[in-house]
Residue, then its C-alpha position, 0 to 999 in steps of 0.5 A: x698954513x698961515x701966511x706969517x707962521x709959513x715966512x717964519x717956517x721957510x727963513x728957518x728952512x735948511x739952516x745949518x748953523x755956521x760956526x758949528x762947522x768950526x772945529x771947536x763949535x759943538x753941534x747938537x741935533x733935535x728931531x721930531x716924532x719918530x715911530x718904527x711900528x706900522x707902515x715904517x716897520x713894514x718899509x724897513x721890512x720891504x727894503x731889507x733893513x735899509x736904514x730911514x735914517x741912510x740919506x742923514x746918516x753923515x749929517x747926524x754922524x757929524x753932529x756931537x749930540x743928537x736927540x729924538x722923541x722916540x713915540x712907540x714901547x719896544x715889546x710885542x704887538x699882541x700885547x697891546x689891549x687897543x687896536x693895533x693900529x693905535x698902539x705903537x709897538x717896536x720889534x727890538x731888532x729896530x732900535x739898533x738902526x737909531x744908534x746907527x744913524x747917530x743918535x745920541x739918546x730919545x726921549x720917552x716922554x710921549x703919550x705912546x711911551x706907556x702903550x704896553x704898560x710899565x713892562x713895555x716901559x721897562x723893556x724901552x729902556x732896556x733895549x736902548x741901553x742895549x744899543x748904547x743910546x740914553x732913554x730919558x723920560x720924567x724918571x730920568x730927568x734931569x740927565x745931564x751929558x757932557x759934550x766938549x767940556x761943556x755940561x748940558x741938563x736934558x729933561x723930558x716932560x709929556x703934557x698929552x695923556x696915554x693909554x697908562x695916563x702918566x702925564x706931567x703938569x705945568x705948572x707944578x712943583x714936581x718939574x720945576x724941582x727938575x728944573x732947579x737942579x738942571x739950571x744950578x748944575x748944568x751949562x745950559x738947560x733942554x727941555x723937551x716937550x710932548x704938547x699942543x694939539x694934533x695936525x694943528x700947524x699954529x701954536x695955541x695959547x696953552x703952549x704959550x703959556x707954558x712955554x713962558x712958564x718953563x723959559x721962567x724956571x731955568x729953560x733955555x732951550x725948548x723943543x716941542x713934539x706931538x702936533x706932528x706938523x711943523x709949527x713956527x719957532x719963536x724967541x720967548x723971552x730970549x730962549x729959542x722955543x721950537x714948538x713943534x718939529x713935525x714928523x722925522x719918521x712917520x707913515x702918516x699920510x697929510x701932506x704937512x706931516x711929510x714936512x719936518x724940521x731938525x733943529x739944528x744949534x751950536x754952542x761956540x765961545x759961551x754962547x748957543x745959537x740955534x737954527x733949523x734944517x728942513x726935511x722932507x718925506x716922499x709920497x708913500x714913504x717913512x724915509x727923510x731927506x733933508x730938503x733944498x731952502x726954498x728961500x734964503x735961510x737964516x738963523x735963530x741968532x737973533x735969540x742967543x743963550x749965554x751960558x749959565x755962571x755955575x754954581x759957587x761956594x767957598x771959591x769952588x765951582x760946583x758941577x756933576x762929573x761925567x765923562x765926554x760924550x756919556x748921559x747920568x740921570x741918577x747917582x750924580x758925582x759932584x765934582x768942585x773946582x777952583x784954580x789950584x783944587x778939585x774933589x769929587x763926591x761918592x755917587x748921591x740920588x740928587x734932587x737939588x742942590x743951591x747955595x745960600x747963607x743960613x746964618x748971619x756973618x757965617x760963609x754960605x752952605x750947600x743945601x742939597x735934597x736927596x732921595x733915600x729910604x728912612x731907617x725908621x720906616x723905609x719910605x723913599x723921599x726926598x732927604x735935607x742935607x746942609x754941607x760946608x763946601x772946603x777945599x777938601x770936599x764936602x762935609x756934612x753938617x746935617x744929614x738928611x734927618x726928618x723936618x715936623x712932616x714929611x717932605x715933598x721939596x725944598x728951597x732956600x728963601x732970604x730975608x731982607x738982610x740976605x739971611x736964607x731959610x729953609x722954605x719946605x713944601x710937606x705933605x699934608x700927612x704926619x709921620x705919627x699918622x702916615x697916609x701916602x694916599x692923599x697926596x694933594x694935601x700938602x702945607x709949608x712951613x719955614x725953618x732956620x738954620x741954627x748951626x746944627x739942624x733946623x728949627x721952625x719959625x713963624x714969620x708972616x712976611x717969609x711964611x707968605x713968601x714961602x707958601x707963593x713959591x709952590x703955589x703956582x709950582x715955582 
């Protein structure tokens, strides 16, 4: 390991963040890879059931969230079409054991998540929805959890091919639109990432960049996996990164793959703080234990995250409604607050949502896109909505009714004068000669707003504005 990214490493080593020991800290909990197949399912096996997790068990128990990546699908080994040994199939009577330990949800965006195809994916879920535990993979993101009275976005995102090829891109519009209905409905905004290069314990440039990428659209905490080394957290642009937390539960054999790193954060008074907790796995063991400092810790406080101010409209906060404790990844509640009135909103299949003024001297709209299936042909995409925001709830001004072509996103863009338009993303088909096989043709146009629905302008200045916004996947 290099010498700089060692000191980095052992200052971050055994950190337990301070103020999470308060009563009114909330604590929240991120691992590394975890795999129950292998030579982990047969130690589990050899000590009867014991838990991997029984030497950790008070300390994720004692946390308020706790999240893993979860690298295998839950099903049988002899489906696999690969050598078994490169194919991570979990028995369902393990997935119990992580709820047990502490978890709160894993994340599924890997490149071992689609080892048994779309059926193995499928029974992933289910078996963690059957222990209690939330499955969030790129279908599921943005989940966001409460947790103390305090909304969080968690999104998963794999940037490493598997044996199914489903792969997400960075830059791209596809995740940066879950990034803008993360940062307008959430407190703070976790972004869990597979990448990097394997065994590799330093970071390389295209983590770099997309890291800064990410920390760009909304990110304020990052959390990487895959290398299955530690590799040293950093501070981007004021957001924690950790690039690589290393192995949790493993039976890979290098010494520096028995090395992991939890990390370890609190959100007290606005503000998250993160840390690290250093664990370590014997010789010929999958089992960890958190691991003594071996040099005086300190914590990532250098690079707090405020929280976010929340989304705003007519005196009224805007944020989705969940329960203490529960994870929603679909059929959002929106929920509008003030000091003197709150409402609450039917379940909608939300894909953004943010404020903008769409006429001059008029108060500002809620623009939301939705996803539902057209009456007239029965695709499913996203759907426009423009809401007036009263003290009563939402009234809906426009109802998802089709643009010039079909669409793929949208966002609001403002003149100079504070004026916002509509500055949509389509593909590049028509609905006269539709052709969903040619998905990387795509076009964008501007509307504006006239009060009852949207008519397209031709403007250079907010044309060139609106094709930069998708260009590189802002």
């Amino acid at each position: 390991m290099r010498r700089a990214a060692l000191a980095l490493l052992l200052m971050l080593s055994g950190v337990a963040v301070a103020d999470a020991a308060e009563s009114e800290a909330a604590r929240l909990l991120f691992t590394g890879d975890i795999m129950l197949a292998r030579q982990v399912a047969r130690e589990i096996d050899a000590r009867h059931g014991l838990s991997p997790w029984h030497g950790l068990r008070d300390t994720f128990r004692g946390a308020d969230l706790v999240v893993g990546n979860f690298e295998g699908t839950v099903g049988p080994a002899d489906a696999c079409d690969a050598p078994k040994e490169l194919c991570f199939a979990v028995e369902p009577k393990l997935v119990p054991l992580l709820k047990d330990a502490g978890f709160t949800a894993l994340g599924l965006a890997n490149n071992h998540a689609g080892d048994l195809g779309a059926a193995g994916r499928k029974a992933t879920r289910a078996a963690l929805q059957a222990a209690g535990l939330g499955g969030i993979g790129a279908a599921e993101s943005p989940a966001f959890v409460k947790v103390r009275g305090r909304t969080l976005a968690l999104i998963s995102v794999n940037l490493v091919p598997g044996r199914d090829d489903l792969v997400d891109r960075i830059p791209s519009w596809q995740v940066a639109r879950k990034l803008r209905l993360a940062r307008a409905l959430a407190d703070w905004v976790i972004v869990s990432v597979h990448w990097g290069k394997e065994l590799a314990d330093w970071v390389v440039p295209e983590q770099e960049a997309a890291a800064k990428w990410l920390v760009a659209q909304g990110a304020d905490l990052i959390i990487g996996a895959h290398p299955h080394v530690v590799q040293p957290p950093a501070c981007v642009d004021g957001k924690p990164v950790f690039y690589s937390l290393g192995n949790h539960v493993f039976d890979q054999k290098y010494p520096l793959t028995k090395r992991g790193l939890i990390a370890d954060c609190a959100i007290k008074d606005d503000r998250l703080v993160c840390g690290g907790l250093q664990t370590r796995t014997p010789e010929g063991s999958a089992y960890p234990a958190l691991a003594a400092p071996e040099q005086p810790p300190v914590s990532l406080a250098q690079c707090p995250v405020n929280a976010r101010a929340p989304l705003s409209v007519a005196g009224l906060a805007i944020s989705p409604w969940i329960r203490d404790g529960e994870i929603v990844s679909d059929g959002f509640v929106l929920e509008g607050r003030s000091e003197v009135r709150r409402w609450r909103t039917p379940p909608r299949a939300l894909l953004s949502a943010e404020a903008g003024r769409l006429m001059a001297g008029e108060p500002p709209l809620l623009f939301t896109l939705e996803r539902h299936a057209s009456p007239i042909d029965g695709e499913d995409g996203p759907r426009p909505y423009v809401y007036e925001v009263t003290p009563h709830g939402l009234v809906a001004k426009w109802r998802g009714s089709a643009l010039a072509w079909p669409l793929l996103d949208a966002v609001l863009i403002a003149d100079d004068a504070g004026q916002s338009y509509l500055c949509a993303l389509h593909r590049g088909d028509s609905f006269i000669m539709l052709d969903t096989a040619k998905p990387s043709s795509t076009r964008t146009q501007v509307y504006a707003w006239n009060g009852f629905g949207f008519t397209g302008v031709s403007d250079g200045a907010l044309d060139a504005r609106c094709a930069g916004r998708f260009a590189q996947g802002d």
